[in-house]
C-alpha positions as CSV (number, residue, x, y, z in Angstrom):
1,X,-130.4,25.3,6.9
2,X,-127.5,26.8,4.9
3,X,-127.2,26.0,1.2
4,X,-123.4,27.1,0.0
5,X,-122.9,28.3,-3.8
6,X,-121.0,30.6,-6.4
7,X,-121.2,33.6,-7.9
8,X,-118.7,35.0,-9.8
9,X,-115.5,34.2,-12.2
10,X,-112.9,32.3,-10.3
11,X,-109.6,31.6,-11.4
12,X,-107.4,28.7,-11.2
13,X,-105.7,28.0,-8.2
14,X,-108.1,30.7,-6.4
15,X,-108.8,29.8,-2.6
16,X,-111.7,30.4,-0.2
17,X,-111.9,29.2,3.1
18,X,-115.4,29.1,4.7
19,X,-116.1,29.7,8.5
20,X,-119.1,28.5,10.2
21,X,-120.5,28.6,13.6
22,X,-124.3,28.2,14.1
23,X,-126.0,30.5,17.4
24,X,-125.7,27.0,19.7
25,X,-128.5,25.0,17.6
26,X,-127.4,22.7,14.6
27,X,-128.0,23.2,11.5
28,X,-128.5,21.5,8.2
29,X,-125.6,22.8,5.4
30,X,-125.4,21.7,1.8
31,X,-123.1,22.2,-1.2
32,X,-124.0,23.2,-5.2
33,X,-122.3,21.2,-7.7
34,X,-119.5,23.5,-7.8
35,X,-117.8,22.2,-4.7
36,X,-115.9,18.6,-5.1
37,X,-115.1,16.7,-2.0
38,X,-111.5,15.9,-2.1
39,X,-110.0,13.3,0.4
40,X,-112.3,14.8,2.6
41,X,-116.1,14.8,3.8
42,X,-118.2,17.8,3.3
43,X,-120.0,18.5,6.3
44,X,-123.9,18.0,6.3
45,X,-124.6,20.1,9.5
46,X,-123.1,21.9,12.1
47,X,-121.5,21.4,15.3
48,X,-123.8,23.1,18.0
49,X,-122.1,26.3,19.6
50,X,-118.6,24.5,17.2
51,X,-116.7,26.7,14.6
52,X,-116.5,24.7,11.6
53,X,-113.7,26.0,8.5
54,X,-113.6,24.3,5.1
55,X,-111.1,25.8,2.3
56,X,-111.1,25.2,-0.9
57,X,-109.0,26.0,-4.6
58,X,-110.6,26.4,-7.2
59,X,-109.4,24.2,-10.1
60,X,-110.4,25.6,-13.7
61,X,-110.1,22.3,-15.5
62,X,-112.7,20.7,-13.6
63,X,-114.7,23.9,-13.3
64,X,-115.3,23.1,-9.5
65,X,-113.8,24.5,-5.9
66,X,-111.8,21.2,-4.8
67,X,-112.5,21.6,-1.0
68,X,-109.4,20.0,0.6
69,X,-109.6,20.4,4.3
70,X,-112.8,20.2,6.9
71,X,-112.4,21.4,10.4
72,X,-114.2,21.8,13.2
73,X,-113.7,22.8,16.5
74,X,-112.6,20.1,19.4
């Protein structure tokens, strides 16, 4: 399993996008309070042998990476 957090000082507005293939096997994932699902679903495991991206902006008022798009591979 993958468990995704922060480090760090982000600013407002500051984007991360997140790539994720497993080695053919799927795997657990989960989030730390600092990402917010927004009109979207987080992903709770992988995709076997599937690249998965999820991008994000960071919004300072909330204090949390609003994650805005979840992708995977057809």
């Amino acid at each position: 399993a993958t468990i995704f957090s922060t480090t760090g000082t982000p600013v407002d507005g500051q984007q991360i996008m997140i790539r994720i293939k497993d080695a053919g096997t799927a795997k657990g994932l989960t989030w730390d309070a600092a990402f917010v699902a927004i009109g979207v679903t987080l992903p709770t495991t992988t995709t076997a042998g599937k690249w998965t991206y999820v991008g994000a902006a960071y919004n300072s008022a909330a204090a949390k990476f609003h994650v805005l798009a979840v992708t995977t591979e057809s």
